[in-house]
C-alpha positions in Angstrom: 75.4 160.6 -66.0 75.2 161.7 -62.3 72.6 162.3 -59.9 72.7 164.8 -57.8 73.0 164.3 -53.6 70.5 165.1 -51.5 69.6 169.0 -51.2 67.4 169.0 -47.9 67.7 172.4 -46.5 67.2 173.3 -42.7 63.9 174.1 -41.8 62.4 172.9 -44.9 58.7 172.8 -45.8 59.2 169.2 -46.9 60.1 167.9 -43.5 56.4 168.9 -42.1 54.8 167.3 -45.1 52.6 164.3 -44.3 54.1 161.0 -45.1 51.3 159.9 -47.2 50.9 162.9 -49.1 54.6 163.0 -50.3 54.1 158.8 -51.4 50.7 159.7 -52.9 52.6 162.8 -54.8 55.7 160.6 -55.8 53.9 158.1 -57.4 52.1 160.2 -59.6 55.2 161.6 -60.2 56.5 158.4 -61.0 53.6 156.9 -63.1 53.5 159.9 -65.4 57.4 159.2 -66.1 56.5 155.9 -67.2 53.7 157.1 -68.9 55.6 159.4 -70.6 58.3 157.5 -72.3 59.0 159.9 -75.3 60.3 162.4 -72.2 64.2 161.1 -72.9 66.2 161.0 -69.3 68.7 163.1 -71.1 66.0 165.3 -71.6 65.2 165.7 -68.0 69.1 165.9 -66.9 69.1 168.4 -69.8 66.3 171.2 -68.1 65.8 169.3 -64.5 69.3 167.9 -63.4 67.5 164.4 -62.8 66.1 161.6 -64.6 64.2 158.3 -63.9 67.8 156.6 -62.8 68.2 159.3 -60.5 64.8 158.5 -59.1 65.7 154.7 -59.0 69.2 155.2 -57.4 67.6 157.3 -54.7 65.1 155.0 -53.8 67.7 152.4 -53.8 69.6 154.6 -51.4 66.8 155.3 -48.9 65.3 151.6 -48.8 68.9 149.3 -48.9 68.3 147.9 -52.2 71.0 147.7 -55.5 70.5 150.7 -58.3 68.5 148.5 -60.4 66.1 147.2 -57.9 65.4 151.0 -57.6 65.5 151.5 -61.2 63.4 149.0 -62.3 60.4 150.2 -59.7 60.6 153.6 -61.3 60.6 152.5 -65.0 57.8 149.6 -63.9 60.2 147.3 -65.8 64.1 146.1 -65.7 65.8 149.1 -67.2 67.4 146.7 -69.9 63.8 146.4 -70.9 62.7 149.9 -70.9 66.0 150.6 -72.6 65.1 148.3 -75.5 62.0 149.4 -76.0 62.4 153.5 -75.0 65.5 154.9 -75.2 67.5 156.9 -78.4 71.0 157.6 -78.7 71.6 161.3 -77.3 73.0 164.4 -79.7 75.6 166.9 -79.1 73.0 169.3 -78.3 71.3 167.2 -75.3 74.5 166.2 -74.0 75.3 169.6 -74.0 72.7 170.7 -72.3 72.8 168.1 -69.8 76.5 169.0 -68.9 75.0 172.8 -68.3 72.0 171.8 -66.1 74.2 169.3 -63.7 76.8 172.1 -63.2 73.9 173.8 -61.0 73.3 171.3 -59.1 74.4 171.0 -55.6 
């Protein structure tokens, strides 16, 4: 599973967003993804294109740290852990549908 690069776009609405507002937004974001633990990442990569490692490895990206570092902040635990305790073995069908929503991304 891949995440997708980054998809900034000239001129983009984003860039004039306050700093604090876009931290206050992600980590709402981000607690309600480890609130929600029955929403499977392959669910996500199935009708979003991303999923919680996505998240992490991006994080990792923009503040110099190793993919789990950035994992682990996004599932509140080591992702061994939240594995263990969260994740189910993907079908066909998700996996399918996974395939289909990555080939839109960028």
């Amino acid at each position: 599973m891949s995440c997708s690069d980054d998809t900034t776009a000239p001129n983009d609405a984003l860039d004039t967003l306050d700093d604090a507002a876009a931290a206050a937004a992600f980590r709402r974001l981000v607690r309600l993804l480890q609130h929600r633990s029955d929403a499977q990442n392959i669910d996500l990569m199935g009708l979003a294109g991303f999923c919680r490692n996505c998240l992490g490895d991006w994080i990792a990206e923009a503040g110099g740290m190793d993919k789990e570092a950035g994992r682990a902040i996004i599932h509140g635990m080591p992702t061994a852990d939240w594995k263990a305790r969260f994740h189910t073995p993907a079908t066909v069908e998700q996996l399918q549908r996974m395939e289909e929503s990555m080939a839109k991304n960028p």
